[in-house]
VOBA-1610 file (N, C-alpha, C; in pm, whole numbers, padded with zeros to 5 digits, always signed):
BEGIN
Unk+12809-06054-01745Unk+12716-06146-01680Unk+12791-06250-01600Unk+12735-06311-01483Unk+12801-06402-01417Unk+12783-06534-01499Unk+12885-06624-01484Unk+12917-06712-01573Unk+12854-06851-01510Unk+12721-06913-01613Unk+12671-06997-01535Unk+12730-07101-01489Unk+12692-07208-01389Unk+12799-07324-01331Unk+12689-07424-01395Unk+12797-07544-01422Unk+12784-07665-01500Unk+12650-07730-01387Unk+12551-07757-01468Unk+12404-07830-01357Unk+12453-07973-01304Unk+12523-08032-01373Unk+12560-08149-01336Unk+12663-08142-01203Unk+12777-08066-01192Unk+12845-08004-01103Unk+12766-07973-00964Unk+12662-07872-01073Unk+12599-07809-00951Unk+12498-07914-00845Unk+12397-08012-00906Unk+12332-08115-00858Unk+12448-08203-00757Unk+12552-08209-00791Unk+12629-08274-00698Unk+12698-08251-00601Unk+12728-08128-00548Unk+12760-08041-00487Unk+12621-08026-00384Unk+12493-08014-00446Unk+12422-07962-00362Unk+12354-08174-00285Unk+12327-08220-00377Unk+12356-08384-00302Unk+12464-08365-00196Unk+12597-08368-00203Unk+12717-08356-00093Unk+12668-08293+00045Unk+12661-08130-00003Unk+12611-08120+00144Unk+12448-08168+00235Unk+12382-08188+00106Unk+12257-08240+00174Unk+12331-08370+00283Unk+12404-08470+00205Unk+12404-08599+00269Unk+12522-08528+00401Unk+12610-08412+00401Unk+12724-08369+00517Unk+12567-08338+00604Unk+12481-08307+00574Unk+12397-08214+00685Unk+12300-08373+00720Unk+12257-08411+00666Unk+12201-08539+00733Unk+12284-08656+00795Unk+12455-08630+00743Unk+12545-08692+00876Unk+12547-08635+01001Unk+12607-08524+01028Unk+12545-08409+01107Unk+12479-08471+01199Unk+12328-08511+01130Unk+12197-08493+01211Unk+12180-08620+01268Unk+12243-08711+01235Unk+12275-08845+01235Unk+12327-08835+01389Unk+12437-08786+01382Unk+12549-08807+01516Unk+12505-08723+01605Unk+12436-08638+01612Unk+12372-08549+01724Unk+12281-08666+01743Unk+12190-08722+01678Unk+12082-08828+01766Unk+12171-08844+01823Unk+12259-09001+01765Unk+12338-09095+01835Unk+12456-09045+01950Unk+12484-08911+01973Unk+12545-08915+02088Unk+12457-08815+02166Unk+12331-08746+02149Unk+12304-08681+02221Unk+12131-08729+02304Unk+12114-08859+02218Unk+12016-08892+02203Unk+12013-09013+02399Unk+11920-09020+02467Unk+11966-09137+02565Unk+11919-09310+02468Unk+11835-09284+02367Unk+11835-09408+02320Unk+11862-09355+02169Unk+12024-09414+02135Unk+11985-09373+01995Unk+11960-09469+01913Unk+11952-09617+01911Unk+11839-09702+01832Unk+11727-09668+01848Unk+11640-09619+01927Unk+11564-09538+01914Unk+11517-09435+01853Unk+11610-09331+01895Unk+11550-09196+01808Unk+11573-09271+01650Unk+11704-09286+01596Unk+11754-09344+01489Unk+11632-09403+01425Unk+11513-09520+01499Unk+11439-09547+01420Unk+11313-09470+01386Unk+11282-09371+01475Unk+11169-09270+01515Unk+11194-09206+01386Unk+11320-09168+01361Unk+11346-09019+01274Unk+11334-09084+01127Unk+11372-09202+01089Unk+11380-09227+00930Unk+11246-09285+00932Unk+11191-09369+01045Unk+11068-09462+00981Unk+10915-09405+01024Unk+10964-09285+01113Unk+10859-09236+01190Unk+10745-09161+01088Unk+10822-09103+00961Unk+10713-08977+00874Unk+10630-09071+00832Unk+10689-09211+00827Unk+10605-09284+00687Unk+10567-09373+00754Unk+10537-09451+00862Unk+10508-09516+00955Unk+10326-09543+00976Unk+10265-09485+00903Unk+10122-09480+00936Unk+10062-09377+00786Unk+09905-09411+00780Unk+09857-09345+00655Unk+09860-09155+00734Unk+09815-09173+00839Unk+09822-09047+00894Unk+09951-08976+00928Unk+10077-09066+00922Unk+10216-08981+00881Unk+10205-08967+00761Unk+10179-09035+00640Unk+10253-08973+00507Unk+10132-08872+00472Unk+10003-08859+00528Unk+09909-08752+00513Unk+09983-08625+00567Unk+10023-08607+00677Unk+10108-08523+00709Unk+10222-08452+00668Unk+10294-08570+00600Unk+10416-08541+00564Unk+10372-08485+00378Unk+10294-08524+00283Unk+10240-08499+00196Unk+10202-08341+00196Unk+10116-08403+00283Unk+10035-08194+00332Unk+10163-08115+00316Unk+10251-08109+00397Unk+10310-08039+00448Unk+10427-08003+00315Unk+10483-08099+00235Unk+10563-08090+00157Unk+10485-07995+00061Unk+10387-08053+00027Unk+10287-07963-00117Unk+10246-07805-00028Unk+10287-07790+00061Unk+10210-07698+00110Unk+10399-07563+00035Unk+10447-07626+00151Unk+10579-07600+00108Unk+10648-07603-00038Unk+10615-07649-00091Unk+10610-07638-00268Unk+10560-07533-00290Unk+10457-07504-00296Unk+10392-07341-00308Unk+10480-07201-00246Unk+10493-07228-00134Unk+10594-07112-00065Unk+10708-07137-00118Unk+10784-07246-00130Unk+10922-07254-00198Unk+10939-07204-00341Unk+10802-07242-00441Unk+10841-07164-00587Unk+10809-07048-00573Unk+10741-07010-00461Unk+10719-06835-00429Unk+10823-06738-00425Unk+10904-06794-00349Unk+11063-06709-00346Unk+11161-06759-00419Unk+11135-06915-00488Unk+11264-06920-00592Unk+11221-06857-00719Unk+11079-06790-00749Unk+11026-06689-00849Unk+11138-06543-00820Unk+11122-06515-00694Unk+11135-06368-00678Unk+11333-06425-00656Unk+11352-06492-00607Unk+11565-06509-00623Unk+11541-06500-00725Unk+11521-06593-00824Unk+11581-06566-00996Unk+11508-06464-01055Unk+11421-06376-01019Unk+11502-06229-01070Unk+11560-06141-00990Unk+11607-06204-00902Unk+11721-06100-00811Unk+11622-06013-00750Unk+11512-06061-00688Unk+11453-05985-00569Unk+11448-06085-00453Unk+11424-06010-00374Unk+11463-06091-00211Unk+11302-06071-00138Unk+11170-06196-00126Unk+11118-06153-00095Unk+11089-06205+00053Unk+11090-06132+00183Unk+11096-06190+00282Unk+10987-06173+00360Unk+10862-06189+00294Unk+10712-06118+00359Unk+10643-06229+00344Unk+10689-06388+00330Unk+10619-06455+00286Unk+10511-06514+00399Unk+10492-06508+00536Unk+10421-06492+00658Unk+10355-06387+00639Unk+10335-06279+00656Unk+10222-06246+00599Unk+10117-06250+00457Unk+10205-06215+00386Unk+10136-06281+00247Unk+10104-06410+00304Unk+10105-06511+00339Unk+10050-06645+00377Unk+09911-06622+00457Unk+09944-06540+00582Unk+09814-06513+00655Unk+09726-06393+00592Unk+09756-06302+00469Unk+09659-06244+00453Unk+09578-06297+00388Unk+09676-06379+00292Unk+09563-06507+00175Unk+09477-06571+00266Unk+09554-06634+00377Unk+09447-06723+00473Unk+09306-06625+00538Unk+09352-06468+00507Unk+09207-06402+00597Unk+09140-06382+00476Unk+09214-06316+00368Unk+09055-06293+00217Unk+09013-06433+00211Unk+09089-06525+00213Unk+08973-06673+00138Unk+08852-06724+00297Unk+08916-06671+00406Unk+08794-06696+00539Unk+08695-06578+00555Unk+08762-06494+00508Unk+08644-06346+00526Unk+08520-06380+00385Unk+08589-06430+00276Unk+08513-06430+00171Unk+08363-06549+00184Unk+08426-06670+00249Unk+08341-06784+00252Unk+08225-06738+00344Unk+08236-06625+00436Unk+08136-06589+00530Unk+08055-06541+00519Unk+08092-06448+00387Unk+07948-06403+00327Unk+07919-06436+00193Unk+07972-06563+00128Unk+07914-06651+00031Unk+07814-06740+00030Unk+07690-06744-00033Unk+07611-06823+00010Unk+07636-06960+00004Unk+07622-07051+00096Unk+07662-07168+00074Unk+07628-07232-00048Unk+07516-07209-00105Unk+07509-07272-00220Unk+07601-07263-00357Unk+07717-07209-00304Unk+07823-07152-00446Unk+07864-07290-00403Unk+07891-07352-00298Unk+07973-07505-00329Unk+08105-07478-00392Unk+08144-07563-00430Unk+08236-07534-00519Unk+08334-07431-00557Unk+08191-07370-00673Unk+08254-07196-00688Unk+08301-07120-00593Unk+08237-07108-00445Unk+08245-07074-00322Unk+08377-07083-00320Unk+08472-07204-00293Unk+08596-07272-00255Unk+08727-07194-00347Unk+08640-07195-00518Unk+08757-07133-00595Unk+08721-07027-00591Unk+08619-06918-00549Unk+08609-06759-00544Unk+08774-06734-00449Unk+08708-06850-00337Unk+08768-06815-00185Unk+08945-06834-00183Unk+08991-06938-00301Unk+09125-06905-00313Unk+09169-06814-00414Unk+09094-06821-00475Unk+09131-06649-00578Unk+09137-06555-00476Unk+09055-06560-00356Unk+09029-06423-00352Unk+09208-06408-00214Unk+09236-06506-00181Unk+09407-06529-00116Unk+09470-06528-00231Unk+09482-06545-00275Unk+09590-06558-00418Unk+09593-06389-00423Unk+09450-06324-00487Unk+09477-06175-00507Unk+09497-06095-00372Unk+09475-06110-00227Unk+09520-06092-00124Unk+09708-06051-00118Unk+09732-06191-00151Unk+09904-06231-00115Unk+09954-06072-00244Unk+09917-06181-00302Unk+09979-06098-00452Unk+09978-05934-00463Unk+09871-05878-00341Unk+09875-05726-00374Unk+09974-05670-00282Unk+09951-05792-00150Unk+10079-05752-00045Unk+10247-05754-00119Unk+10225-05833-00213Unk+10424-05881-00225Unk+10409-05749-00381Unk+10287-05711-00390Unk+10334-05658-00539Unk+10334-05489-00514Unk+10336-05454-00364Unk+10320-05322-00339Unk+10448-05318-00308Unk+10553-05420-00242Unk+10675-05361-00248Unk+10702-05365-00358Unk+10713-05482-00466Unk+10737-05464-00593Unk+10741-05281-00669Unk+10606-05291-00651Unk+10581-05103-00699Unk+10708-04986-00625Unk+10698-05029-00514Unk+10771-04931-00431Unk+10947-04919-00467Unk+10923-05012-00515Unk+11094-05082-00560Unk+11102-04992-00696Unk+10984-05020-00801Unk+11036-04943-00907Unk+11012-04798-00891Unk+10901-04783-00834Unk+10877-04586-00815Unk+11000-04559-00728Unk+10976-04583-00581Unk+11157-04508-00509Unk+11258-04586-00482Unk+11255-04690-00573Unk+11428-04757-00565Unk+11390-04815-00445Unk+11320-04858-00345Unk+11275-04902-00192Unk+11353-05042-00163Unk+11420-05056-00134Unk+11492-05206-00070Unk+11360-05320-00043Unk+11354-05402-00191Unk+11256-05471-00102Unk+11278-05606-00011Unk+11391-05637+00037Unk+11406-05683+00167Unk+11347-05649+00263Unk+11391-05536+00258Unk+11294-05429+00389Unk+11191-05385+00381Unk+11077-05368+00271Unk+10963-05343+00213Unk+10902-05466+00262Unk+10950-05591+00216Unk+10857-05692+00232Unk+10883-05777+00334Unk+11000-05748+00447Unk+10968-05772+00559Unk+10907-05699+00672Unk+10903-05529+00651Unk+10805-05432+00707Unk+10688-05470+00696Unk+10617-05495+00580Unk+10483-05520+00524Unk+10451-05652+00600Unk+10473-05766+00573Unk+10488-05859+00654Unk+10450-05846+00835Unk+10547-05804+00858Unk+10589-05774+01034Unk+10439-05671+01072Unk+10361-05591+00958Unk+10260-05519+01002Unk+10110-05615+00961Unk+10180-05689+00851Unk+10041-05786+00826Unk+09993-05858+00961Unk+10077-05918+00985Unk+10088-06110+01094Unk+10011-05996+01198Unk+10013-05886+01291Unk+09951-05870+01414Unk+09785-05807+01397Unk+09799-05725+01214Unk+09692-05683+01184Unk+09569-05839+01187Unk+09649-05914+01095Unk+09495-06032+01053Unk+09479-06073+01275Unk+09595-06104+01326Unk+09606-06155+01458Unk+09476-06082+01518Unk+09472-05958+01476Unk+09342-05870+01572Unk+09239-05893+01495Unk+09262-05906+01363Unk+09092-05913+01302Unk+09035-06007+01283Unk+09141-06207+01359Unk+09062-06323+01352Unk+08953-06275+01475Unk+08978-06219+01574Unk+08904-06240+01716Unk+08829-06102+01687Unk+08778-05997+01598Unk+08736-05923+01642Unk+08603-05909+01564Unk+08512-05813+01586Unk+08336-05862+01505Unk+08315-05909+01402Unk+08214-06004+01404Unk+08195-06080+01294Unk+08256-06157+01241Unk+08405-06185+01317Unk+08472-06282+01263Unk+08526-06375+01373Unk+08518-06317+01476Unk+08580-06387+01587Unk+08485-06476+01602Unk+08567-06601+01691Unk+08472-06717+01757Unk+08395-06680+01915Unk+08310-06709+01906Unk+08274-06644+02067Unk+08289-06701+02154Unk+08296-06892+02118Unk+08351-06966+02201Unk+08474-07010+02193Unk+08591-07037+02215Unk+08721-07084+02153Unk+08812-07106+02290Unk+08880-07193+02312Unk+09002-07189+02390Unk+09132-07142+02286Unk+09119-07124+02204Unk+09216-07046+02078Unk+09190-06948+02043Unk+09291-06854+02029Unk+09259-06730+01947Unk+09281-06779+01786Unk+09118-06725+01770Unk+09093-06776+01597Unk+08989-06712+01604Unk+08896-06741+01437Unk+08795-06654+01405Unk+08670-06754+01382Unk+08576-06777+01323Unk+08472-06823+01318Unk+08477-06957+01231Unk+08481-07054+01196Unk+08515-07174+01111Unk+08442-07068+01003Unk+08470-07153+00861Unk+08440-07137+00778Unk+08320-07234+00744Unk+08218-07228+00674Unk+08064-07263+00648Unk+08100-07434+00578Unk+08050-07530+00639Unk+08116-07670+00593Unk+08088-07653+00456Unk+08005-07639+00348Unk+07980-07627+00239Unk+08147-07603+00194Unk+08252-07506+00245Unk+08307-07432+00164Unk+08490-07514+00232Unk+08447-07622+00325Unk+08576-07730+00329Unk+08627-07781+00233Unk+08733-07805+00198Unk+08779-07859+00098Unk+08814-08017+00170Unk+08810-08070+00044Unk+08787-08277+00131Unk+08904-08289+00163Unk+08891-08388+00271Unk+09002-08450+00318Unk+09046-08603+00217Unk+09171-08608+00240Unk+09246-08760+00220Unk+09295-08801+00285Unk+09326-08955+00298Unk+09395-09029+00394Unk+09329-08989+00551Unk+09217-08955+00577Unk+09168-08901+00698Unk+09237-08990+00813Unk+09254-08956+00925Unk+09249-08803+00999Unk+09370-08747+00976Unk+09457-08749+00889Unk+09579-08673+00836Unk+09518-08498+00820Unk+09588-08394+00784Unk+09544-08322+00729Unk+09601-08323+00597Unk+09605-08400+00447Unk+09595-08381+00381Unk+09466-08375+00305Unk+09503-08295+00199Unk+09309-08286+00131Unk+09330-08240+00027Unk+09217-08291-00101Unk+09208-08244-00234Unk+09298-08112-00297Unk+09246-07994-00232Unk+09265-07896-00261Unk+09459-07871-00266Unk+09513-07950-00212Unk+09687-07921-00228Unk+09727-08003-00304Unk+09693-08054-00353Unk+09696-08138-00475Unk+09724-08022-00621Unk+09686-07921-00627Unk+09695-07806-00713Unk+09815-07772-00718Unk+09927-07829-00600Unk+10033-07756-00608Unk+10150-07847-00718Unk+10132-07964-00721Unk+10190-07994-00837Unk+10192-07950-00986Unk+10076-07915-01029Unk+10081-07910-01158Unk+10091-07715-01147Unk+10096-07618-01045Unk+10161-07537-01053Unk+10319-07485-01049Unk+10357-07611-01024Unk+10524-07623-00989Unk+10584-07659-01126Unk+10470-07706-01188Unk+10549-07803-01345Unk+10510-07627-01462Unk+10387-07625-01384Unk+10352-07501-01496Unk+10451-07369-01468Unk+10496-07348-01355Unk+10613-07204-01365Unk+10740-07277-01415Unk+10808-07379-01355Unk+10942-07444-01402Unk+10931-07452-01547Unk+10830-07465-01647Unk+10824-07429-01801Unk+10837-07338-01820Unk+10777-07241-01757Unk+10764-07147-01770Unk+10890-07026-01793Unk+10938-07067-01624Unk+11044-06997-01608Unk+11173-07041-01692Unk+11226-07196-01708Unk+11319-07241-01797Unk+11306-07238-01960Unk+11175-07253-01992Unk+11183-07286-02132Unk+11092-07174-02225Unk+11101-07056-02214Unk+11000-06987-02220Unk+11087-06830-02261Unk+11067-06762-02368Unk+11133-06582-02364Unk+11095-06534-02188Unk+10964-06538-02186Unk+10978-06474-02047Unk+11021-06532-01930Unk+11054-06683-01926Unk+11144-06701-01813Unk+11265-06677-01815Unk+11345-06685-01958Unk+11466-06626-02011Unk+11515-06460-01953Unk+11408-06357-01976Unk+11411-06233-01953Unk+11406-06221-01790Unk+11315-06304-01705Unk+11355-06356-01552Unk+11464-06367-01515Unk+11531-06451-01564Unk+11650-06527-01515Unk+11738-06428-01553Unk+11749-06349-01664Unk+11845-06255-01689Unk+11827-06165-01593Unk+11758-06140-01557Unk+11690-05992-01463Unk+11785-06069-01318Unk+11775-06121-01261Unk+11819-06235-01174Unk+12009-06227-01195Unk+12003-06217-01287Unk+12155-06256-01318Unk+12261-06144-01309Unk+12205-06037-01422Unk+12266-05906-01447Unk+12169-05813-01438Unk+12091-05727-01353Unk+12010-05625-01413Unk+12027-05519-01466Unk+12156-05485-01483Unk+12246-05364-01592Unk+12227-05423-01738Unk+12237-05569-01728Unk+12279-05603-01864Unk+12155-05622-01906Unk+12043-05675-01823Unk+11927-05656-01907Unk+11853-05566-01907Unk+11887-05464-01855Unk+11836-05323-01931Unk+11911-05242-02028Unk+12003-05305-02074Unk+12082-05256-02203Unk+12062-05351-02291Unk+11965-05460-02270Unk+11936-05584-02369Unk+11756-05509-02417Unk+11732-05447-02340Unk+11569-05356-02386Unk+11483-05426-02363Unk+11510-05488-02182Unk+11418-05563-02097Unk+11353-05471-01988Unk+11216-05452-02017Unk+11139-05359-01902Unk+11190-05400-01739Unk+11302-05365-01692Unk+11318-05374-01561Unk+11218-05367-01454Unk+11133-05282-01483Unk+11056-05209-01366Unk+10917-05351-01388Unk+10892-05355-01502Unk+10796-05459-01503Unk+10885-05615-01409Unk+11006-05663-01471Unk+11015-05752-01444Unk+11086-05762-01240Unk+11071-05609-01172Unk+11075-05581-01069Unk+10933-05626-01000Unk+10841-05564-01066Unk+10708-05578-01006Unk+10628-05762-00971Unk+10666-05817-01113Unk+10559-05901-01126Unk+10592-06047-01087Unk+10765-06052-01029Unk+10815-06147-00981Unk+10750-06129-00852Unk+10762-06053-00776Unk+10704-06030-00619Unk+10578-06005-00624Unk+10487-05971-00721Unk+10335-06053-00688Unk+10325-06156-00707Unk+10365-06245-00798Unk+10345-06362-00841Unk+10365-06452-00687Unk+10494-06376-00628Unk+10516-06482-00459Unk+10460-06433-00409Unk+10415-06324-00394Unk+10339-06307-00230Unk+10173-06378-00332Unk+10124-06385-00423Unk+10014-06463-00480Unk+09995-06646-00447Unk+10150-06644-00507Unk+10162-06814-00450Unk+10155-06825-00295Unk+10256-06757-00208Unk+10205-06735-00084Unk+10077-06734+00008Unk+09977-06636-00070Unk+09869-06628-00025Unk+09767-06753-00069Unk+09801-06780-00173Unk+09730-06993-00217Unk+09725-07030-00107Unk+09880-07053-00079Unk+09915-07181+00045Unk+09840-07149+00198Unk+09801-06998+00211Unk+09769-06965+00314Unk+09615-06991+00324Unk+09513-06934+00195Unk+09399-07004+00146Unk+09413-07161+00145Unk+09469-07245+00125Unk+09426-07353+00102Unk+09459-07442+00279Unk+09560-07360+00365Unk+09589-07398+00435Unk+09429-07363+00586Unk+09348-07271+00523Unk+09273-07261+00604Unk+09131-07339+00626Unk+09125-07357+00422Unk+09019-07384+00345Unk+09017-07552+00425Unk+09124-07618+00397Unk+09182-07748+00354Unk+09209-07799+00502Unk+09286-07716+00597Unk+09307-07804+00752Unk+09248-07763+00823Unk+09278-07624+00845Unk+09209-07598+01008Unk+09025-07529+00992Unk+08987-07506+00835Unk+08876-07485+00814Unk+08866-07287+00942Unk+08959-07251+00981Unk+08903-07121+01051Unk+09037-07097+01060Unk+09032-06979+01067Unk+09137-06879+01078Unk+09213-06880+01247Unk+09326-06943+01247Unk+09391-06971+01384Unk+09525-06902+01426Unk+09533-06835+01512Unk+09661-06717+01510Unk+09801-06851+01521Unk+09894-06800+01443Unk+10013-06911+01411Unk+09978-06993+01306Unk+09882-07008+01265Unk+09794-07128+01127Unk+09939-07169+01042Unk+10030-07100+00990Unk+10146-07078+00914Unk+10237-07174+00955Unk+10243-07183+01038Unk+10410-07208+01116Unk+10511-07195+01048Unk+10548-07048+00989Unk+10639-07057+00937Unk+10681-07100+00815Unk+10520-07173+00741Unk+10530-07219+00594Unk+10653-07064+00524Unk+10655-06948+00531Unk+10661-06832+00421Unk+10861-06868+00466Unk+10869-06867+00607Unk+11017-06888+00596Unk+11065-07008+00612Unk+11006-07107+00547Unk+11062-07218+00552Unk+11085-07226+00378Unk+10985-07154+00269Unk+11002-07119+00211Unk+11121-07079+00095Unk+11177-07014+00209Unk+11322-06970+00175Unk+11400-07074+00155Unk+11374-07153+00232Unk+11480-07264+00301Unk+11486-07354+00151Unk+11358-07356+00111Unk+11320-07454+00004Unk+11397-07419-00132Unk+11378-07289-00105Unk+11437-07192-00241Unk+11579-07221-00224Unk+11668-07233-00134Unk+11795-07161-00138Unk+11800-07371-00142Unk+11762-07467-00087Unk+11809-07604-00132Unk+11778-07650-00281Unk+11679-07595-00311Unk+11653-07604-00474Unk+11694-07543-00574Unk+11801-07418-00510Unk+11900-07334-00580Unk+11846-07239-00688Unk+11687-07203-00625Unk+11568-07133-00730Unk+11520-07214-00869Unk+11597-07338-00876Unk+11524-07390-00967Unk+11375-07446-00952Unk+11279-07391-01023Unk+11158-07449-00994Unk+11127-07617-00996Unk+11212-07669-01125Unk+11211-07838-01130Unk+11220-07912-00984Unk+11335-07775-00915Unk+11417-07879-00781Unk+11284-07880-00697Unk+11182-07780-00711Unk+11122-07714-00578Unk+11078-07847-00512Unk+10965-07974-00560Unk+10939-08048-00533Unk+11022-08120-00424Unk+11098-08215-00487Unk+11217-08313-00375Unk+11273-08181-00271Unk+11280-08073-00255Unk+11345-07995-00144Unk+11236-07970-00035Unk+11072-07942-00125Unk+10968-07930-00029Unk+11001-08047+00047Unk+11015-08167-00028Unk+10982-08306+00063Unk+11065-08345+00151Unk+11235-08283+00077Unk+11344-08301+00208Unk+11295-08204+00343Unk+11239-08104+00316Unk+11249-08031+00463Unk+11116-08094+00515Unk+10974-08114+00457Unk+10911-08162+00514Unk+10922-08281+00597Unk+11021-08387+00565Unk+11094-08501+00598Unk+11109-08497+00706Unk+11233-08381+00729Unk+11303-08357+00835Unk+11247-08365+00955Unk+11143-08231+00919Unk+11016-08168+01039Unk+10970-08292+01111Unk+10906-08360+01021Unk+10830-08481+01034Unk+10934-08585+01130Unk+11030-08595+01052Unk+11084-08675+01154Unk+11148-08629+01295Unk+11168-08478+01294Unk+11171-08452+01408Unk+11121-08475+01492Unk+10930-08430+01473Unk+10813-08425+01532Unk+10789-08583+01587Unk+10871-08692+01528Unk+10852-08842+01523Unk+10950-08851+01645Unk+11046-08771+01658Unk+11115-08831+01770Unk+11131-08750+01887Unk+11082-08622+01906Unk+11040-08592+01979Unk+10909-08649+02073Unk+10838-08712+01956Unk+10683-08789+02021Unk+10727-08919+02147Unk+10858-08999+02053Unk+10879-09105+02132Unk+11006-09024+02258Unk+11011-08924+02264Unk+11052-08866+02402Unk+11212-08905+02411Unk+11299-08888+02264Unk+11449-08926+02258Unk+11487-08784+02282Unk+11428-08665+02256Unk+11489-08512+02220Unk+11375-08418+02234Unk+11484-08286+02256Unk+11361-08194+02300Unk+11278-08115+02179Unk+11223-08024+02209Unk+11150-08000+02150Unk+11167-07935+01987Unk+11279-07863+02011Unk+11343-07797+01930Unk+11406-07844+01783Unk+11419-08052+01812Unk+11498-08083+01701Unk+11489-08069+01595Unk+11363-08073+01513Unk+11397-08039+01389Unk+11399-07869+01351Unk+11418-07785+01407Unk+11487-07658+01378Unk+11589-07649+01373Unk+11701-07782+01474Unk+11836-07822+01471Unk+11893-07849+01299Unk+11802-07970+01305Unk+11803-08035+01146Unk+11826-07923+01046Unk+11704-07836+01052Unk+11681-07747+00919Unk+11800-07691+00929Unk+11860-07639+01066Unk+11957-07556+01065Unk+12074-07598+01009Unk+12104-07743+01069Unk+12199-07795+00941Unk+12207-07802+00807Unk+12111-07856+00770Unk+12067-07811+00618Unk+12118-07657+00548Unk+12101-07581+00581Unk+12082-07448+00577Unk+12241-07441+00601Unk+12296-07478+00687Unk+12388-07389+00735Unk+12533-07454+00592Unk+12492-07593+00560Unk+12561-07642+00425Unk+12523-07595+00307Unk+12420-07601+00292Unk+12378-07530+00172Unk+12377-07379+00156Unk+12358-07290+00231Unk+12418-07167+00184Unk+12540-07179+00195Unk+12642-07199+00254Unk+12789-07232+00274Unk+12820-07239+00130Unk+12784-07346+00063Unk+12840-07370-00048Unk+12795-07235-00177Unk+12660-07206-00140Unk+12630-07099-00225Unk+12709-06947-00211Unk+12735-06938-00095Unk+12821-06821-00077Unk+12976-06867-00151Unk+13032-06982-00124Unk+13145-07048-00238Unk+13084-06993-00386Unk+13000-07053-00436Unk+12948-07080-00589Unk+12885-06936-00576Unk+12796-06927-00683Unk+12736-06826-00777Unk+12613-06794-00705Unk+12585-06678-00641Unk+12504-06581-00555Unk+12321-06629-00623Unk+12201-06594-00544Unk+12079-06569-00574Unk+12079-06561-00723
//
């Protein structure tokens, strides 16, 4: 078995390059920036600057919490799941297809049919490569970025097409969903709202789960050695399968709640990339579920403050993909040093 690294070690190491990648990001403002007291103040004070920035920046982190324990589920057992864009938009089409022919009077029930019914959406997408993995050995890298790459253009044709499409729209999207079946807003006109609020106490409930628990134990081993835990008389094939529904399930939440909760209708791009930003979350939180939280919020940060200084017109459009990229480009660095997925 690979020999675990000291957490204390490891927490500090991954602090180091966080703060090398936000120096980094620092000195690109200031020399690339034409005002960098400017951008400089845009980028740190800009997320939190208004109730409708930290609504934003909130949304966006909890949203990202969900996709981030999605794939730090499937790293620590040593599956790679990279379908998390579609699993996101198929959850987002079962919970909009479902509300359309719910009678409004479910209220409520309506809202939780409608994210069950994304949750079991995501979850059948990420759990068919799963299957495919244990019946023909199937690479699910490539399973669940195939699956994926065929989801995103399929829902793309079936927001705009009968019965679901909008008939009026300057957007390609599908029909709002029935107000009865909105989930409330907070901090209005932010898009945060009730319904992502769920993602905390699902982040506390797998991190028990997965750390303190026989079956997060049998996870993490699966993750670690999968020779050794099938000579320990751990169902491989199960613990193949049910890591990659469980993410493309969490996946498909974020994609339900992201339809339910902001844009209320199904909008081609709705995602932006929540499923691979995902990753991003996973590989800064080092698959620990405890970390997932503060990593959602560092990258949401970032975005945010990108989006903050791009607004005041210091940088182009692109910057915070710059940012993430720094991030990313320190933190796997060091993981390719240290101890693998």
């Amino acid at each position: 078995m690979n020999r675990r690294t000291n957490p204390l070690a490891s927490g500090i190491g991954t602090l180091v390059a966080l703060g090398l990648a936000l120096g980094l990001a620092v000195v690109l403002l200031a020399v690339l920036s034409p005002n960098p007291a400017g951008a400089l103040r845009a980028f740190f004070w800009g997320p939190v600057s208004s109730g409708l920035a930290w609504g934003n920046l909130l949304n966006q982190a909890l949203l990202l919490s969900l996709t981030g324990l999605a794939a730090s589920l499937a790293f620590g057992a040593g599956a790679f799941n990279l379908g998390g864009e579609g699993q996101t938009y198929t959850g987002g089409l079962a919970a909009l297809a479902l509300t359309l022919v719910l009678p409004v009077a479910w209220g409520w029930g309506g809202i939780l049919a409608a994210l069950l019914a994304g949750v079991m959406a995501g979850a059948l997408l990420g759990g068919l490569s799963g299957w495919l993995k244990v019946r023909f050995e199937a690479d699910e890298m490539i399973t669940t970025f195939l699956l994926s790459a065929s989801a995103v253009p399929f829902v793309n044709a079936v927001m705009t097409g009968p019965g679901i499409g909008a008939a009026q729209s300057m957007l390609i999207q599908s029909r709002p969903a029935p107000e009865a079946f909105w989930i409330p807003g907070l901090l209005a006109p932010s898009n945060l709202h009730v319904g992502i609020l769920v993602a905390v106490p699902i982040v506390v409930v797998f991190a028990v789960l997965v750390n303190h628990t026989p079956w997060g134990y049998r996870l993490r081993l699966m993750g670690r050695n999968r020779d050794f835990a099938r000579y320990a008389g751990i169902s491989t094939g199960i613990y193949a399968l049910v890591p990659l529904g469980l993410s493309g399930g969490l996946h498909g939440l974020a994609g339900a709640l992201g339809v339910l909760g902001t844009q209320h209708s199904l909008v081609q791009g709705f995602s932006a990339g929540w499923g691979w930003n995902g990753i991003a979350v996973a590989l800064i939180a080092r698959s620990n579920p405890w970390a997932v939280l503060p990593a959602a919020a560092l990258l949401a940060f970032l975005d945010q403050a990108g989006r903050s200084v791009v607004l005041q017109g210091q940088f182009p459009f692109q910057l915070s993909a710059l940012f993430q990229a720094c991030i990313l480009f320190f933190i796997t660095a060091r993981r390719l040093h240290g101890r693998p997925l």
